[in-house]
N, C-alpha and C positions, 0 to 999 in steps of 0.2 A: 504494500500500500504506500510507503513512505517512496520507492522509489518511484513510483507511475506521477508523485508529485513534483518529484526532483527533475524540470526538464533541464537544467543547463545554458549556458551560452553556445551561441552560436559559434564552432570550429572553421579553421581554412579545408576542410576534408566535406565537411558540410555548404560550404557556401561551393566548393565545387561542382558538388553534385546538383543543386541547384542550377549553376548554371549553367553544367551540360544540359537538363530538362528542358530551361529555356531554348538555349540555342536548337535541340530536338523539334521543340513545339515549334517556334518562330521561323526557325529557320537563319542561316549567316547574314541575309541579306537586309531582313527585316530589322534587325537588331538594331542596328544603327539608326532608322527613320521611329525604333520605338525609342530611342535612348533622344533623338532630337527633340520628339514629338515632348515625351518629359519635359527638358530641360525649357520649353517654349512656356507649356503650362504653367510651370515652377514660377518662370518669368511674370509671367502676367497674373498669379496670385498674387505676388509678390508687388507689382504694383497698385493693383486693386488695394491690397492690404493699406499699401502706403497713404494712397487717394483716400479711403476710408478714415483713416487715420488723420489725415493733414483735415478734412471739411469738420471731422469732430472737435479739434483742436482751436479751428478756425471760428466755427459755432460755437462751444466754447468764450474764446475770446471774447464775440460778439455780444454774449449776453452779459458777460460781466461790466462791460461797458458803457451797455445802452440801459440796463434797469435802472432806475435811481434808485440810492436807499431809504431808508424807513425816515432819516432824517430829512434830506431834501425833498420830501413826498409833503411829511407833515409843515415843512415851511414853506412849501409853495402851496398848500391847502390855507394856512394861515393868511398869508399875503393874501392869495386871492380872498379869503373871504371880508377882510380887514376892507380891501381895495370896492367890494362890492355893497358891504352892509353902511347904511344909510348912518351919517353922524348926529350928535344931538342938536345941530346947527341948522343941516338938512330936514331934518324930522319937524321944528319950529316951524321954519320956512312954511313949508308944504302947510300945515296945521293953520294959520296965518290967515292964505287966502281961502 
């Protein structure tokens, strides 16, 4: 039981045989347009990844620069209401005619 758990690392005796199986299945010639075909996809994850990465970064950035905080929210609430609500000058006036 203990040994069926024990698989090991991978040996050079083992990756051999491996790849005679491949080259059997594929074939010599294939091999090459499968090992290109790889390295292209590898490429283009790889900058997907990057793109993905840099627009999160970017978005990111974006928000922390365009939210205001809690405080410049609450002073521009003030201001404007200070700027709109009627003074006790105004409120006479009116009252008047």
């Amino acid at each position: 039981m203990q040994n069926y758990l024990m698989l090991g690392q991978i040996g050079p005796q083992e990756m051999m045989i491996v790849f005679i199986i491949i080259l059997l299945l594929f074939g010599a010639k294939k091999i090459p347009e499968l090992a290109r075909g790889l390295g292209k996809s590898m490429g283009e994850f790889k900058k997907a990844r990057e793109d993905f990465e840099r627009e999160i970064t970017t978005a990111e950035h974006d928000v922390k620069f365009r939210e205001p905080t809690k405080k410049q929210t609450r002073d521009e609430i003030d201001h404007a209401t200070s700027d709109s609500a009627p003074t006790e000058s105004s409120k006479k006036g009116s009252q008047d005619t």
